[in-house]
Each structure stands twice: as C-alpha cells, then as structure tokens.
C-alpha positions, -999 to 999 in steps of 0.1 A, spaced: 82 -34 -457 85 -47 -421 63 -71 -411 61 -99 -382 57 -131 -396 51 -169 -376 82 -191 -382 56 -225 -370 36 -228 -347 49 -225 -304 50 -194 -279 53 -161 -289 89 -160 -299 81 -179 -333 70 -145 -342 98 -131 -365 102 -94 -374 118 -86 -408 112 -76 -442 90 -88 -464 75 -76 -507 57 -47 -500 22 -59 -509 4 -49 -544 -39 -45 -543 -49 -69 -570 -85 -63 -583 -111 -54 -564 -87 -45 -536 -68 -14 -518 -38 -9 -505 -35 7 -469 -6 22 -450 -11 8 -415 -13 32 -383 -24 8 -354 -28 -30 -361 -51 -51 -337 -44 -82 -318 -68 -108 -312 -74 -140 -296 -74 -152 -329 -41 -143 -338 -25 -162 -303 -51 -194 -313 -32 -192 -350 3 -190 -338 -1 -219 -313 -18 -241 -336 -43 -254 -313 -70 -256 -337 -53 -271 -364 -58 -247 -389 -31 -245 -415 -18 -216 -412 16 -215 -433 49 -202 -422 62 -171 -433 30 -152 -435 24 -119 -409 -4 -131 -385 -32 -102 -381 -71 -101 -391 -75 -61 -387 -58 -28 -392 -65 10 -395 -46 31 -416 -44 54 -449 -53 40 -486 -27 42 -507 -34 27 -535 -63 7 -555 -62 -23 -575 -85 -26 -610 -122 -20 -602 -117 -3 -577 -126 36 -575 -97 57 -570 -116 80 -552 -109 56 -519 -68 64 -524 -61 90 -490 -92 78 -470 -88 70 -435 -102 29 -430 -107 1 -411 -97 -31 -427 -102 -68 -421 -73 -88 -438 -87 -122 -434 -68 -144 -410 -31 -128 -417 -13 -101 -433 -24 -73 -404 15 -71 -388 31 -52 -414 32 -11 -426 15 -21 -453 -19 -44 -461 -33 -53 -491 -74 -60 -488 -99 -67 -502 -127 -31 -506 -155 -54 -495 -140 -53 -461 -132 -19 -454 -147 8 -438 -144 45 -442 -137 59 -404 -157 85 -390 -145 117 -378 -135 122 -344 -122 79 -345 -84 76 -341 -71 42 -359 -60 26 -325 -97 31 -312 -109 17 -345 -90 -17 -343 -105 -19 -312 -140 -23 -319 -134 -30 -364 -139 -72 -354 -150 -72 -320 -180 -48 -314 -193 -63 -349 -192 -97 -339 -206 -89 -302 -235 -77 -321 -244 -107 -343 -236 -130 -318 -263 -115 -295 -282 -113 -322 -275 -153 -331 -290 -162 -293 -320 -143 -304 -315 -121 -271 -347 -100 -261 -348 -76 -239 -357 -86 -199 -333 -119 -208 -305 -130 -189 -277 -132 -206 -241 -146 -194 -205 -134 -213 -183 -159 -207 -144 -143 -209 -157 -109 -204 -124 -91 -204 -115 -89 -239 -126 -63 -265 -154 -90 -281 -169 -94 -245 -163 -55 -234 -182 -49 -263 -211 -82 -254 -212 -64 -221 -224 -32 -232 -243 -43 -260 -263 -64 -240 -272 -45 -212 -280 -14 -236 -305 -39 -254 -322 -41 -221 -310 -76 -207 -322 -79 -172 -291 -96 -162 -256 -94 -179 -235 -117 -161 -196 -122 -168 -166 -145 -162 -135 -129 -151 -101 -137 -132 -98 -109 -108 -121 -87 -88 -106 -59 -102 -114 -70 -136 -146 -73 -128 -153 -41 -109 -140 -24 -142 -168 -48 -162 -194 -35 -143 -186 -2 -155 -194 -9 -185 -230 -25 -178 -224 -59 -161 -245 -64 -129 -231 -98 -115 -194 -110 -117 -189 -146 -117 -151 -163 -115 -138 -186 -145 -156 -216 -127 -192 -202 -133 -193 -192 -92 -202 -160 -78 -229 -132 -68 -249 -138 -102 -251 -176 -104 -281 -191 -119 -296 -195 -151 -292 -180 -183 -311 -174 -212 -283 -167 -235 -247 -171 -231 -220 -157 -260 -187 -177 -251 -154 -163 -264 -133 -188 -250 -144 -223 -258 -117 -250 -239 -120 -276 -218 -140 -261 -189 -171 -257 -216 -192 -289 -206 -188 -276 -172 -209 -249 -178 -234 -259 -194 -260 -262 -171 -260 -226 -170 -286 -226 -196 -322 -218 -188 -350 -240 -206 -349 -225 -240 -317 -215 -238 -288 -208 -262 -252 -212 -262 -234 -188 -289 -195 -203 -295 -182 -166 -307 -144 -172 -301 -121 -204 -288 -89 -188 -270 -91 -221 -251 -90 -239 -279 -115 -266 -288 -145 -281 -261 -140 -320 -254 -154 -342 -288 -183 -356 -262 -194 -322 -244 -232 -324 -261 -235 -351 -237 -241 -324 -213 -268 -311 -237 -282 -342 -242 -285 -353 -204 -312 -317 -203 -324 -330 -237 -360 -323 -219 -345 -290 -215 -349 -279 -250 -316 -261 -248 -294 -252 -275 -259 -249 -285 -246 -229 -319 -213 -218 -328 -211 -179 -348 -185 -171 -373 -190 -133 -387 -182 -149 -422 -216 -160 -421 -233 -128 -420 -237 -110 -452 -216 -88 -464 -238 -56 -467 -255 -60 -433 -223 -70 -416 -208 -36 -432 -237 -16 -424 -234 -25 -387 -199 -18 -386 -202 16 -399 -227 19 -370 -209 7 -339 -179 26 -352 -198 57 -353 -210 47 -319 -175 49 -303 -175 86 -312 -210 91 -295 -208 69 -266 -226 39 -276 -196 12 -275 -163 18 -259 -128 8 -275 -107 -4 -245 -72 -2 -250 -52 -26 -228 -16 -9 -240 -1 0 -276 33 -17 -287 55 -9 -315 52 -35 -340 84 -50 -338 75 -59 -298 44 -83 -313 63 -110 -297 58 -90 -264 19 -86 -270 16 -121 -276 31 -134 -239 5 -109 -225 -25 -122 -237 -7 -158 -229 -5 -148 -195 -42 -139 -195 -42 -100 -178 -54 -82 -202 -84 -62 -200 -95 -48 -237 -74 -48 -269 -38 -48 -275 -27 -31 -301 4 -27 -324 19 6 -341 42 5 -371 
C-alpha cells in the first residue's frame, strides 16, 4: 500500500511517500480502508523531534483516520467488516490506504458524517471536552484558549461558551482569524502575546501550544485558577517556568497537563460517539482548513509550519 513515512526527524520533506506491507489486524484489532486521514499538531511535533520522543524512522506518521473496515483480527466480531469508522492509530500508522487498529479505539460514524468531517473532530473535539472538564470549568467562568485556531481550540471555543462560560477568550495571529473565532462562540480576541480587548484574568485556560512564551502568561490566572497543558506545538515550556507559579504561590493557582490516554476508555468512547453525533446536529463544528491528496503530506506539513491555518488539514488517499 502507499503510505508517507518520516525518513528522521527535520522539516517537512523528511516525509517520504512510497510503499509499504499492507498491514494485517492482529487480535483484538480491525483493519480499515482509509478515506480522509487527519493531521495534527502532533504529527508536525513527531516529525521535528522537539520533544524527544522516539519516534522511529520508516514508520507513517498519523494518530487518526476515517474509512471502511475491511477486515478483523481474532476476537474481534466480524459483524464490524463494511462499517463506516473513526479510528485512532496511536501516534503513527494514519498516512497510508490502509490502517490496522486496535477495536477499542474506533467508532462507528453516524449517518449524515462524511469521513473528512469525522477526522476533524475524532481527537480534537474529544480532547476539548476532557480538558475543560480537567480545569473543572463551571459555568459563569472565564475561561482563556490559548492557540485558538486549530481544530482542538475551535472545538475549546465552542464547547466552552455552550457550557455557559461568561468569557471565552482566545489567542490568535490575525484579526481575521479571530473574527472567524468569534463565530464560533469567542467574545474577546487576544494576540499571541496575551494583549487585546479581553485581557484580564482567567479562571481556566486550556493551552494547545505550550513553548517558550508559557511563563509569560501565566499571570493570566485568576486566584483558583487552572492551567490545562492539552497540546505542545511549541514544543516544551522553559524547565524553571513554575517559578512563575510559585511567585503567586498565595495565589492558589494551578497548573496540570491532560493527555486523553488518561481518561478511560469507555467514557472517552462514549463522548466521542456524542460530539460526533453533534457535528451532524450542530453542536460542534468540523473546520476544514483544505484537503490534500496523500502523497502532498509533505505540503500539509509546511502549512501548519508556517502557522495559517485555521481548523484541520486533512489528507485523502
């Protein structure tokens, strides 16, 4: 099968397009013919290296896809073979026709969902949730996104301002961008320093990008407040930014980092199934930046390095 596999770590073009086995579900796993494949932030953080996670050469980078199952492995009801899914493939094997996962994490789409809408919202709607969910967010809060304008802070946006936050604030890069956030529930705009119409204090802020700048903003957080770590485009924050934490120690303010990994399975399926369902009724909204064919990965990857895009990219076979 064709797949896109990282040749070590760099910019985009150590992403290699060839052919690779076709992939066999072992037990307890399906087999699914891909029809749109989603890249993340994750996937850009994996090929550069930046947070030294050892990911090894030759593999296809790519944590979720959408597509047909073909097959089952042993255990595994055969019943599932020609349902339309979601699928999370762990942290590679998405950028290929063909994906090999494991049935715990798969979802059965609803009608009316397309597979490019589904990648959209699969990971990032579900980990929006939980990490509102991890600040303990109550309704008449503020809360802050911080990197609004991808698909896990779309999806923080709307989430949060439909759970009755009196205040969802967001970081962006452009006026434009930020015009088009506020259609989907922000009420202030702030630019990538923390400045801007909504400045203040927060009660809860979900942070997707991690980085340098973090310490920075810090002092964003109200007394009582909570910092949710959800994503780190930006790579890792400095080793001594809970110095910042600890100057406010009087404060009481808090600072926690989410991983969907820690939510369990059932529940974090069961939500899923809900938000996807949502996108067909209006409740979450999968923003597409612009599909690709597969083989142009390389091509997806220097746009989200060159940090314009607004929602998900996504990848056709």
């Amino acid at each position: 099968m064709r797949a896109v596999t990282v040749g070590g770590f760099g910019g985009p073009e150590v992403l290699v397009v060839g052919e690779v086995p076709d992939p066999v579900p072992g037990s307890g796993r399906v087999l699914v013919r891909t029809e749109a494949i989603g890249v993340g932030g994750v996937d850009a953080v994996l090929r550069r290296g930046t947070l030294g996670l050892d990911f090894p050469a030759g593999l296809p980078l790519g944590s979720e896809v959408a597509g047909t199952v073909t097959a089952v492995g042993a255990g595994v009801d055969p019943g599932w073979v020609g349902r339309r899914v979601w699928a999370f493939t762990g942290t590679g094997g998405g950028y290929a026709e063909q994906a090999a996962v494991p049935l715990d994490d798969v979802a059965e789409l609803p009608d009316g969902l397309s597979a490019v809408d589904a990648v959209t919202l699969g990971s990032s709607a579900t980990v929006a949730h939980f990490a509102l969910a991890h600040g303990r967010l109550a309704s008449g809060e503020r809360v802050l996104v911080r990197g609004a304008s991808g698909s896990i802070g779309i999806a923080a946006v709307e989430l949060a301002a439909a759970g009755g936050a009196s205040v969802v604030a967001v970081t962006t890069s452009s006026p434009e961008r930020g015009a088009r956030l506020r259609e989907h529930g922000a009420t202030h705009v702030l630019d990538r320093a923390g400045r801007g119409d909504g400045a203040g204090e927060f009660d809860v802020v979900v942070d997707v990008v991690g980085g340098a700048d973090l310490p920075g903003f810090l002092d964003l957080l109200a007394p009582g407040g909570r910092w949710v770590l959800a994503g780190a485009v930006a790579g890792f924050p400095p080793a001594d930014f809970g110095a910042a934490l600890m100057r406010g120690f009087q404060r009481s303010r808090s600072f926690a980092t989410f991983s969907l990994a820690t939510v369990p399975v059932a529940e974090r399926n069961r939500v899923r199934a809900r938000l996807l369902a949502g996108a067909v009724t209006g409740e979450v909204t999968p923003v597409v930046h612009t599909t690709l064919p597969l083989a142009e990965a390389a091509q997806a990857h220097r746009l989200m390095d060159e940090g314009g895009v607004f929602g998900r990219i996504v990848l056709l076979p």
